[in-house]
Backbone as CSV, one residue per row, in Angstrom:
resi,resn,N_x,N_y,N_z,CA_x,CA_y,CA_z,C_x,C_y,C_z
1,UNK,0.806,-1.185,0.000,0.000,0.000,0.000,0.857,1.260,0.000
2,UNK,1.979,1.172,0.736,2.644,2.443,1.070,3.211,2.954,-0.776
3,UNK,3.894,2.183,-1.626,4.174,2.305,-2.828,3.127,2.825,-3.822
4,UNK,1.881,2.707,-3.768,0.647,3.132,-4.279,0.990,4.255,-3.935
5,UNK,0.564,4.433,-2.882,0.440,5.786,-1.546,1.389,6.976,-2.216
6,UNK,2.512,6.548,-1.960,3.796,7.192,-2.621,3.807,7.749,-4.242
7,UNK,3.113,6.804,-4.915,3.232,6.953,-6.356,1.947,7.943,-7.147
8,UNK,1.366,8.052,-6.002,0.242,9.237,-5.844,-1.091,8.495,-6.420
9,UNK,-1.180,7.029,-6.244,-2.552,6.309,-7.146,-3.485,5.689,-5.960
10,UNK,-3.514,6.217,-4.498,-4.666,5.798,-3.905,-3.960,6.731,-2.939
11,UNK,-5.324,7.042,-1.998,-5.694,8.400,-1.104,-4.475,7.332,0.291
12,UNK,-4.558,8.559,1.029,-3.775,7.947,2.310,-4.433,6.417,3.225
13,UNK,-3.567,5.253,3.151,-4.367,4.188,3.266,-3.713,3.971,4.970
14,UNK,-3.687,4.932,5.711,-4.034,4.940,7.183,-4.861,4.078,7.840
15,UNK,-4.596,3.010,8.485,-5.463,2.984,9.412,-5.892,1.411,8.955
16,UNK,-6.962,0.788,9.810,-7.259,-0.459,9.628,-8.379,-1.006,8.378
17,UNK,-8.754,-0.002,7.738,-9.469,0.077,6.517,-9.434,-0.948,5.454
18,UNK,-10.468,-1.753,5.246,-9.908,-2.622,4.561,-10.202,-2.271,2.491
19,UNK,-10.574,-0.911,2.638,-10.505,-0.650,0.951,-9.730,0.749,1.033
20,UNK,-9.648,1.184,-0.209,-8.777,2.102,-0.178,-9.176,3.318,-1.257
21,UNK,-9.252,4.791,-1.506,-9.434,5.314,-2.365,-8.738,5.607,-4.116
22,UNK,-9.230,5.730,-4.786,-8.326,5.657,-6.350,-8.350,7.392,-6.375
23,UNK,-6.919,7.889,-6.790,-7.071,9.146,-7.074,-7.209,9.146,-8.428
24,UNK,-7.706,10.411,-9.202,-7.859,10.509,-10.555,-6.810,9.748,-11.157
25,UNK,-5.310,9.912,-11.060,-4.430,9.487,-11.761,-4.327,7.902,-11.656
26,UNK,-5.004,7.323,-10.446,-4.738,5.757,-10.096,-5.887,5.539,-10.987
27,UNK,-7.277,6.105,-10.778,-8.033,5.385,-11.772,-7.954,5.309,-13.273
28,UNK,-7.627,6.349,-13.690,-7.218,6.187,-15.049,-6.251,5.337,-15.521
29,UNK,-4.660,5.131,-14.704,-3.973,4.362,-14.957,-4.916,2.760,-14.783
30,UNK,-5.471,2.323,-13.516,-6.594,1.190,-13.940,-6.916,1.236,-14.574
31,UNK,-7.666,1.814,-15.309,-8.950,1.666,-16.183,-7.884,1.432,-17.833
32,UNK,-6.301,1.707,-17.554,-5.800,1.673,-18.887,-4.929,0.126,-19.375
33,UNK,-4.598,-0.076,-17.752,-4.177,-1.564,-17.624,-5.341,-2.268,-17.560
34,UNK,-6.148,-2.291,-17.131,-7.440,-3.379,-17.436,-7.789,-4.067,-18.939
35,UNK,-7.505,-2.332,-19.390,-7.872,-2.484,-21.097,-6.824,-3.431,-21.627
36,UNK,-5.854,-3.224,-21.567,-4.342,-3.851,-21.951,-4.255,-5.251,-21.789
37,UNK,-4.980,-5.955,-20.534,-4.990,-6.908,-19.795,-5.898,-7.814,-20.140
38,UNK,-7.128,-7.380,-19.518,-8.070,-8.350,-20.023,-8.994,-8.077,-21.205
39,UNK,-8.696,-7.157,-22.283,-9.934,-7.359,-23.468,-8.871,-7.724,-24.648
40,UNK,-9.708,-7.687,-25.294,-9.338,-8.548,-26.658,-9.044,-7.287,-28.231
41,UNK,-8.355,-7.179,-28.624,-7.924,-6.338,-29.653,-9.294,-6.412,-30.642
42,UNK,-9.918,-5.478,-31.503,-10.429,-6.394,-32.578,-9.900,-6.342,-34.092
């Protein structure tokens, strides 16, 4: 978590929380590896 944290792609993950927030830049980077990952070219 702390490497996320650091890399500026999820909100401060303090505490015993078991989910965590996506900042703009983490979700977009998801949403770009997902694409990459699991769909299919056509």
């Amino acid at each position: 978590m702390d490497r996320l944290y650091k890399k500026g792609l999820i909100a401060n993950p303090r505490g015993k929380s078991k989910s965590v927030v996506l900042s703009d830049e983490g979700l977009q980077r998801s949403e770009e590896l997902f694409r990459a990952l699991f769909t299919r070219a056509k």
